[in-house]
RODO-2510 file (C-alpha; in nm, 4 decimals, decimal comma):
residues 366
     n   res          X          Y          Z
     1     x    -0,2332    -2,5939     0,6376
     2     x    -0,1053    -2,2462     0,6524
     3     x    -0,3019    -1,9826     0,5170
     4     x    -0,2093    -1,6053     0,3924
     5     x    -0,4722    -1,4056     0,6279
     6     x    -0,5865    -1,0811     0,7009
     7     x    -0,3421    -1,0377     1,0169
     8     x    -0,0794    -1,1024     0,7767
     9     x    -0,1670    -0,8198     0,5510
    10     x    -0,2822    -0,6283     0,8399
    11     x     0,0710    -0,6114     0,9803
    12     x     0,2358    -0,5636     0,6673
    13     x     0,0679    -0,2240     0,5785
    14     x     0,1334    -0,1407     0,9602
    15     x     0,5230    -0,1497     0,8260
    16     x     0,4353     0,0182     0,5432
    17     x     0,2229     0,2717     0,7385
    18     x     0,5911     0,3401     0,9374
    19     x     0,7276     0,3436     0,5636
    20     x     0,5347     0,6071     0,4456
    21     x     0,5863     0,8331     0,7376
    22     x     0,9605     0,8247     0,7147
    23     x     0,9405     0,8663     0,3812
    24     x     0,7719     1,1948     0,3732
    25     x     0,8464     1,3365     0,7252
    26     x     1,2461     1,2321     0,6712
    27     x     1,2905     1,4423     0,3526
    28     x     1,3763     1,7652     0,4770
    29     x     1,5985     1,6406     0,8195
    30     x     1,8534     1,5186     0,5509
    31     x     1,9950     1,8622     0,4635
    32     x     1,9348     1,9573     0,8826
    33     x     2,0359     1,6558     1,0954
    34     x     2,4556     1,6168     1,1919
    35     x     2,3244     1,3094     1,4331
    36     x     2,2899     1,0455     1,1834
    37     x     2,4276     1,2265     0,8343
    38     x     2,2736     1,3419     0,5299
    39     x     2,3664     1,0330     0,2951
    40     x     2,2117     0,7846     0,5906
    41     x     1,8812     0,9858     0,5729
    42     x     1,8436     0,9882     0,2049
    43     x     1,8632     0,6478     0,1725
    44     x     1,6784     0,6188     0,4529
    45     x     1,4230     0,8723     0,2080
    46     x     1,4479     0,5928    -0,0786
    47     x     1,4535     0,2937     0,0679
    48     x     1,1061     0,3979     0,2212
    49     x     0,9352     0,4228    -0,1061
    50     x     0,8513     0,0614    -0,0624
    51     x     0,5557     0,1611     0,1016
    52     x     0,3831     0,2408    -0,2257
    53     x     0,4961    -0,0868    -0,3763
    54     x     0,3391    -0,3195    -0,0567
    55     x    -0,0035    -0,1083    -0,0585
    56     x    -0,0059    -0,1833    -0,4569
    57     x     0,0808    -0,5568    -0,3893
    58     x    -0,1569    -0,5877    -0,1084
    59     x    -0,4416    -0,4127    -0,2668
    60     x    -0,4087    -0,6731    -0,6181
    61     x    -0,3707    -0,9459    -0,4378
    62     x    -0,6753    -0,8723    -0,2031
    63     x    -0,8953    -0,7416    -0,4264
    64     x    -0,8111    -1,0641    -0,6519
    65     x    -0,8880    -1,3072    -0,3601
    66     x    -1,2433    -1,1030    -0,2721
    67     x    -1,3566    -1,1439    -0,5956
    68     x    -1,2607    -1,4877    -0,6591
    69     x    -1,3957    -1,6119    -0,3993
    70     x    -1,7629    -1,5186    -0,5467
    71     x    -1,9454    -1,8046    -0,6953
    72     x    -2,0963    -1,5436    -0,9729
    73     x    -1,7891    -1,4348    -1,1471
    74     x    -1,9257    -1,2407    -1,4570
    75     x    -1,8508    -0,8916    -1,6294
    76     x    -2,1451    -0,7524    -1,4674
    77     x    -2,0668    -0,8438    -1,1476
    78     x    -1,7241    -0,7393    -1,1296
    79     x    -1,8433    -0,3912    -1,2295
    80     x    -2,0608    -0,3778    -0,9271
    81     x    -1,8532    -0,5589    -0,7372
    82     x    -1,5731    -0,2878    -0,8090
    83     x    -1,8296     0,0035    -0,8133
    84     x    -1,8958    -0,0770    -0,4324
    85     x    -1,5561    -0,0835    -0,3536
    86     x    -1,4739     0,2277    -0,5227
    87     x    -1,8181     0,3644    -0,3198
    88     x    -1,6467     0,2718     0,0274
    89     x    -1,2683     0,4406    -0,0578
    90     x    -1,5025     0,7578    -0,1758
    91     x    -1,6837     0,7127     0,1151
    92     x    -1,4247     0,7461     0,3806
    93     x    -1,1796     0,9957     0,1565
    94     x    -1,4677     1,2536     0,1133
    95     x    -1,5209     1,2540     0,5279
    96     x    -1,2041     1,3150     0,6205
    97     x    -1,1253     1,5344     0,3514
    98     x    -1,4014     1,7741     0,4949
    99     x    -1,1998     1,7183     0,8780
   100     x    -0,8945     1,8348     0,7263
   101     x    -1,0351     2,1071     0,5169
   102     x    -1,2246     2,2908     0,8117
   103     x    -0,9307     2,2394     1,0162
   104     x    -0,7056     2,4220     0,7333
   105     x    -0,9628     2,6822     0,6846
   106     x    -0,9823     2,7272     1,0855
   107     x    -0,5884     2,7658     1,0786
   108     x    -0,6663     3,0674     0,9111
   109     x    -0,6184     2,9307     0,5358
   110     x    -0,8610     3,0105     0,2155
   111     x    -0,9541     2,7870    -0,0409
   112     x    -0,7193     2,9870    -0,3122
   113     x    -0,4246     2,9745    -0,0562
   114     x    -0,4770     2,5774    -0,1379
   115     x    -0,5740     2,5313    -0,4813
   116     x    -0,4972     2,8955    -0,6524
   117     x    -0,6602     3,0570    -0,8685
   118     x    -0,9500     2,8510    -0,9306
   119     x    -1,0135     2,7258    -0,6556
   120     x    -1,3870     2,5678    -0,7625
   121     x    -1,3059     2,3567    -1,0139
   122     x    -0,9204     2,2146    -0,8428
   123     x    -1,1119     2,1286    -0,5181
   124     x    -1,3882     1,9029    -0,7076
   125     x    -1,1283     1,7274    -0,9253
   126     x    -0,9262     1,7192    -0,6477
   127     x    -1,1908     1,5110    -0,4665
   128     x    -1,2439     1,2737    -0,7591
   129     x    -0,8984     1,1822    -0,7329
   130     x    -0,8532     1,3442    -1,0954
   131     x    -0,6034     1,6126    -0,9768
   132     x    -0,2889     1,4339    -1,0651
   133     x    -0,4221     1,3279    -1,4512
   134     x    -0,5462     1,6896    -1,5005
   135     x    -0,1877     1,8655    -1,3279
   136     x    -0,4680     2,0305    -1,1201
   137     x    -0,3952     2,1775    -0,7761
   138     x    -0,4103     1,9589    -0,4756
   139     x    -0,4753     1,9827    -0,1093
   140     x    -0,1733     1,7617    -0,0476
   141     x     0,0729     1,5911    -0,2977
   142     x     0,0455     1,2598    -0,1776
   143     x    -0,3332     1,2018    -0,2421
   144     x    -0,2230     1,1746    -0,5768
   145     x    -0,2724     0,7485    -0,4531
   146     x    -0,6694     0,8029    -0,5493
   147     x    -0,5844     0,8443    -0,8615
   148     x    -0,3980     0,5269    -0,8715
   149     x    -0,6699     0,3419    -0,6583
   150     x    -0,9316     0,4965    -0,9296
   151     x    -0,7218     0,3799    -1,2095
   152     x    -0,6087     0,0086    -1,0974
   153     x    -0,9831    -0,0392    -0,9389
   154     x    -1,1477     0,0706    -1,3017
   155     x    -0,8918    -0,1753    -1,4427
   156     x    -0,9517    -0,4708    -1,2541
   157     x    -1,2363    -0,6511    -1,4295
   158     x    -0,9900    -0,6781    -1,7563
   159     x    -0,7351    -0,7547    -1,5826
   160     x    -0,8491    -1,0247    -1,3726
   161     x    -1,0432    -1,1711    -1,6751
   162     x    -0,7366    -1,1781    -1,9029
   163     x    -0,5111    -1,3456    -1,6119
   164     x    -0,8084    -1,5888    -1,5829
   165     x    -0,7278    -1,6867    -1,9982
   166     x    -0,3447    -1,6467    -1,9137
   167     x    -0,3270    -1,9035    -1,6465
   168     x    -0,0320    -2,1281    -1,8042
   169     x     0,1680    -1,7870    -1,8592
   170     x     0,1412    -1,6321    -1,5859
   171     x     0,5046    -1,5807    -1,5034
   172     x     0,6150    -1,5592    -1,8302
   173     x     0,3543    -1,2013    -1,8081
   174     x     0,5209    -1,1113    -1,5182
   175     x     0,8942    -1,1712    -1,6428
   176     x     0,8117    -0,9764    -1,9640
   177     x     0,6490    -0,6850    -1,8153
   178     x     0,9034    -0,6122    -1,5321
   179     x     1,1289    -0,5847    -1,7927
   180     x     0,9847    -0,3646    -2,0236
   181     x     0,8615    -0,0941    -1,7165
   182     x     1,1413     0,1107    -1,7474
   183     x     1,0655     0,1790    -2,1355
   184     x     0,7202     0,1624    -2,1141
   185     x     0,6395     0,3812    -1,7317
   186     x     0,9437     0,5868    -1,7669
   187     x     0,8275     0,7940    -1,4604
   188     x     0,5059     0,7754    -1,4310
   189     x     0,4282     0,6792    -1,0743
   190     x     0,0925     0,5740    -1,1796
   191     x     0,1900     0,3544    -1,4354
   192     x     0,4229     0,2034    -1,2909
   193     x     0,2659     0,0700    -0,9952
   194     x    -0,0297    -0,0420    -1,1723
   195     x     0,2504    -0,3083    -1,3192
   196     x     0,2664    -0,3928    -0,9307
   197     x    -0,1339    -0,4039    -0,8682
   198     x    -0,1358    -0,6526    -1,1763
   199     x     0,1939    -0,8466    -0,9956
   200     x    -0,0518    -0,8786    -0,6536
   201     x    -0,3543    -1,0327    -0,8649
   202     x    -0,0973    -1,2915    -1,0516
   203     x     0,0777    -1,3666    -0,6546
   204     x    -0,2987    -1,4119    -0,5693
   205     x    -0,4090    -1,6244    -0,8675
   206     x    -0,0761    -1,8482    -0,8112
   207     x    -0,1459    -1,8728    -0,4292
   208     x     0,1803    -1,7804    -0,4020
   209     x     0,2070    -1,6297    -0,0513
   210     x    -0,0026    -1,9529     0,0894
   211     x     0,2372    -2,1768    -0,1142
   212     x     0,4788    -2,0908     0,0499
   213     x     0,3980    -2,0211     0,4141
   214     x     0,3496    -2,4165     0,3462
   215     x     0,7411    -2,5121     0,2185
   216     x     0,8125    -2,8004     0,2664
   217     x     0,5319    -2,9646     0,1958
   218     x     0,3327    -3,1803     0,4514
   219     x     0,5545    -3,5125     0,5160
   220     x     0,8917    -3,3544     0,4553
   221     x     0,8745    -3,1034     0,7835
   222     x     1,2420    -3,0325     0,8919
   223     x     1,3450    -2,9234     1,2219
   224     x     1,4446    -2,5428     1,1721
   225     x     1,3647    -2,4840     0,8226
   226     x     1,0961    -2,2149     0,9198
   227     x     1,4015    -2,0256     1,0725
   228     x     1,6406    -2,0918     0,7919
   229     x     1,3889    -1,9888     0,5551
   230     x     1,2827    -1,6694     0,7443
   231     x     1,7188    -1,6036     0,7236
   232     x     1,7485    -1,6502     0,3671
   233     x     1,4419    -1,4043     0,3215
   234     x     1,6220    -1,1729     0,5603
   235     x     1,9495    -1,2228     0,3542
   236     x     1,7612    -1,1949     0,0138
   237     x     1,6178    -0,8653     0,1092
   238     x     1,9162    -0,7113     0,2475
   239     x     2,0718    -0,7750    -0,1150
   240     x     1,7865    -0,6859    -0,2957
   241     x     1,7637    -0,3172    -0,1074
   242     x     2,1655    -0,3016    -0,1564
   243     x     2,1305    -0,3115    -0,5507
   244     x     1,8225    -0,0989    -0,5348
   245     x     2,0469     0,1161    -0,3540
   246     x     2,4047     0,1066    -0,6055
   247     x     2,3099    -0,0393    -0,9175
   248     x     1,9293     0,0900    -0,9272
   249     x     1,9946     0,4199    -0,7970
   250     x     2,2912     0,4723    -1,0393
   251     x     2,0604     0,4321    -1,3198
   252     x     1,7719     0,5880    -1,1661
   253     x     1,5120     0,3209    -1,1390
   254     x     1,5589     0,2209    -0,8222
   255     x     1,1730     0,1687    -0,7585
   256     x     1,1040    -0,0435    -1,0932
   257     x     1,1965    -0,3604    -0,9047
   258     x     0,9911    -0,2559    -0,5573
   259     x     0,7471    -0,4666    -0,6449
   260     x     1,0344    -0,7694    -0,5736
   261     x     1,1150    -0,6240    -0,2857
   262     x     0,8061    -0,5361    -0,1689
   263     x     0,6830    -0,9338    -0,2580
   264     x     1,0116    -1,1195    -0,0532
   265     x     0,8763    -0,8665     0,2752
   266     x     0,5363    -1,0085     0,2735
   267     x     0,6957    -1,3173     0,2612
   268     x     0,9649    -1,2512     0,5337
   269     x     0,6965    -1,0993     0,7749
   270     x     0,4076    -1,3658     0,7104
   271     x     0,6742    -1,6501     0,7538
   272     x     0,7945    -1,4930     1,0718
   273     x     0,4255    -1,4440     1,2053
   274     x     0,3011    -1,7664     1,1314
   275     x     0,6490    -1,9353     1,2887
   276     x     0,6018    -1,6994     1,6132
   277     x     0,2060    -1,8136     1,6271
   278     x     0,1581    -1,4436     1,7384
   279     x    -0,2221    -1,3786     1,8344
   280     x    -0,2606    -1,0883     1,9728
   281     x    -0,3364    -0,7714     1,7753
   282     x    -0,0173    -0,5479     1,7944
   283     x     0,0875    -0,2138     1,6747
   284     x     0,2041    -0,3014     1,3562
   285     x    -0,1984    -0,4229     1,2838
   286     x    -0,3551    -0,1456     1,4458
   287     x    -0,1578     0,0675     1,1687
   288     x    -0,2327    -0,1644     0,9083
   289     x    -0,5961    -0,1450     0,9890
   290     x    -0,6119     0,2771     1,0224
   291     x    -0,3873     0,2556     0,6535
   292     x    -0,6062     0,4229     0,4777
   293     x    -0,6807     0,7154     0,6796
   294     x    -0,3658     0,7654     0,8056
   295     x    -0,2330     0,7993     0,4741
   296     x    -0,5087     1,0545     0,3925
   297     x    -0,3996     1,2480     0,7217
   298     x    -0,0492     1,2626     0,7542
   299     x     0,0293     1,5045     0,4391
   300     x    -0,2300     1,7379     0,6001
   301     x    -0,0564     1,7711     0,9344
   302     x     0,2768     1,7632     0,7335
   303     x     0,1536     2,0340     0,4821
   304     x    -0,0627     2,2477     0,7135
   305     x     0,0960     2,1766     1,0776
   306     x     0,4717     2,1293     0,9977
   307     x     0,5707     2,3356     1,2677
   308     x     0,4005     2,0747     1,4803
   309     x     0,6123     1,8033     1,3656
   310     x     0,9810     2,0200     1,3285
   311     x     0,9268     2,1418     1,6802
   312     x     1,3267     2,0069     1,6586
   313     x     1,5333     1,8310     1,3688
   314     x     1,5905     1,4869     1,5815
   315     x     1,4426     1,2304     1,3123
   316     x     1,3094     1,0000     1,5652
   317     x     1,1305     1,2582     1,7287
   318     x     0,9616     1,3979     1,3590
   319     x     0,8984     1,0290     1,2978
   320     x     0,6991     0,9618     1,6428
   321     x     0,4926     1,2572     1,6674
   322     x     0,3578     1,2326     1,3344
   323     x     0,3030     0,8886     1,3442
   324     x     0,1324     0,9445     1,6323
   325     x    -0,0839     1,2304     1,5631
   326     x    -0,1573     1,0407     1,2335
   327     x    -0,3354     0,7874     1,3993
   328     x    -0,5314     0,9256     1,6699
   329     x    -0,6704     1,1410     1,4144
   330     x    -0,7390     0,8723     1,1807
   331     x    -0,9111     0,6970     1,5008
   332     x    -1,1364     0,9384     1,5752
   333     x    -1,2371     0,9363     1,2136
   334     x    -1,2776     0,5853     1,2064
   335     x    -1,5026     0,6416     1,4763
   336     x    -1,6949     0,8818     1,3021
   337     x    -1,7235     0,6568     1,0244
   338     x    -1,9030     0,3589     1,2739
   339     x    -2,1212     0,6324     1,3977
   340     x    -2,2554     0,7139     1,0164
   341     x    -2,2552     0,3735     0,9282
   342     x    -2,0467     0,4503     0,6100
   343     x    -1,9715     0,1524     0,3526
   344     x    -1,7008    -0,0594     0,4209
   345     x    -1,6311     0,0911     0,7816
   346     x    -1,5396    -0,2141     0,9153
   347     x    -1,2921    -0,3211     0,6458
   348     x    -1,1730    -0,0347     0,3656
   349     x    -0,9310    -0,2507     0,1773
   350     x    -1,0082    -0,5769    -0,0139
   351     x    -1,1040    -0,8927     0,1946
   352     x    -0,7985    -1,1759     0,1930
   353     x    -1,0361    -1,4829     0,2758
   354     x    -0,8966    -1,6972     0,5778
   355     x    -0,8337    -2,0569     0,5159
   356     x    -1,1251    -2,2610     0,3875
   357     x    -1,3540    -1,9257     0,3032
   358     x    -1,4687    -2,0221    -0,0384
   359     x    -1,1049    -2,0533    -0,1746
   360     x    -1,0629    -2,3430    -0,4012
   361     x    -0,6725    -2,4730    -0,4170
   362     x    -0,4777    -2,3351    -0,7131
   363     x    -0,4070    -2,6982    -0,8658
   364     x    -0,7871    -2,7536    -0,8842
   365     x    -0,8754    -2,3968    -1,0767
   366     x    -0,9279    -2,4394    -1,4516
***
């Protein structure tokens, strides 16, 4: 039997980690570049967003799985259990926050040339991840994802609870509430994809990414259905990113149905893995497993060091050396990390368990 594992997840936040980095470094080439044309690199710009929606999926589903497969499930313990997860994001966010702060501050920066006028009290609400719910300043835009993290993490125990009471309604919950994000978010980035962390947990409490790495079921195997099946995904996600594209961007909520999206590319790449039998630990993981940190790095060196990364206006060259810088530095802080023996060094994000680690089949969960 098939299972939904941690290379699985590991190479689908590498693609999002390539995501992300288009989707922030791209930006400004669209109103510079004549190579590929402005309308190719904004919807390049958009259809990059995605990244946001697979970390959100990927961190409800995982953080779903690690708890459930506990044999003490109580209130109590999910509020340690998220307290010590919440202790290893802090953890690793507060040490390379004080990297990229003396390196700022070296560049010849001062603390009010980052936060403003009060510098003090922006930098420690900054480093709570509080910035974006106070309109505080912030050392870079894009760590407004800790506030997110803080928000669906402090959720969780509810929310897993109540999906525990709502097991025969599951996708009625998710139907209902897909629907009404558009009323109820409006644009509230934070908001909105705390609808997706919530959409990971129900995948996870369905099983659904296991279910169906396993179609068709054992005893009704047919030659080539793993590649027809990886083709339809292929075909459903090229449709999916059109309408997102026309329809969705026409009425400006292209990124209400990411989560969709997001959800068929986990699929796509986990079929595609598992059909390959790839073992060895490629590119695409090593991002995945430096996520974090790279996201916490790349807005620096994009903020701080952009003449680094325009040295010239050819988008695959912007792409590359950030991407690249982003992860040696995130490296080296990972090593850093070993070498304090911080919480969680060895895995940041939420545990998937690998098949037959203390995960009961879905049929046989009351």
């Amino acid at each position: 039997m098939e299972s939904f594992t941690r290379k699985d997840t590991g190479i689908c936040k590498g693609i999002a980690v390539i995501l992300l980095i288009v989707h922030h470094s791209v930006a400004v080439l669209a109103a510079t570049t004549f190579l590929s044309g402005t309308e190719i690199m904004s919807q390049a710009v958009s259809l990059a967003k995605l990244c946001v929606a697979i970390f959100s999926l990927l961190s409800g589903y995982g953080l779903y799985c690690s708890f459930d497969s506990k044999e003490d499930k109580t209130a109590k313990t999910a509020a340690g259990f998220v307290g010590s997860h919440l202790l290893k994001i802090y953890s690793v966010f507060w040490l390379t926050a004080v990297f990229l702060f003396a390196a700022v501050l070296l560049s010849g920066r001062t603390p009010a040339d980052i936060y403003g006028e009060h510098a003090a009290a922006s930098f420690v609400l900054d480093m709570l991840g509080l910035s974006w719910l106070t309109g505080t300043g912030m050392f870079v835009n894009s760590w407004w994802y800790i506030t997110l993290i803080l928000v669906d993490y402090i959720l969780f125990p509810v929310l897993y609870f109540s999906l525990k009471r709502l097991n025969n309604y599951l996708v009625w919950l998710l139907i209902f509430t897909a629907l009404l994000i558009p009323a109820v978010c409006g644009g509230n980035n934070v908001a909105v994809y705390s609808f997706f962390f919530l959409y990971g947990m129900i995948f996870a409490r369905l099983d659904l990414f296991t279910r169906l790495l396993n179609l068709p079921k054992e005893g009704e195997k047919r030659p080539g259905f793993g590649v027809l099946f990886c083709l339809l995904c292929a075909v459903l996600l090229f449709l999916l990113c059109g309408i997102r594209q026309t329809v969705g961007s026409g009425w400006k909520v292209q990124y209400y149905m990411d989560w969709l999206i997001g959800a068929v590319l986990i699929v796509f790449v986990s079929r595609c893995v598992h059909m390959l039998r790839w073992r060895w630990r490629g590119p695409l993981e090593f991002l995945g497993e430096y996520s974090f940190e790279i996201y916490l790095v790349h807005g620096t060196i994009l903020k701080y060091f952009s003449g680094f990364v325009y040295r010239d206006f050819f988008w695959g060259h912007v792409i590359l050396r950030l991407l690249i810088a982003s992860a040696v530095c995130a490296w080296l802080i990972r090593r850093v990390e070993i070498l304090l023996h911080l919480p969680g060094t060895r895995r940041l994000l939420p545990h998937i368990p690998e098949a037959g680690e203390g995960k009961e089949p879905v049929n046989e969960r009351k």
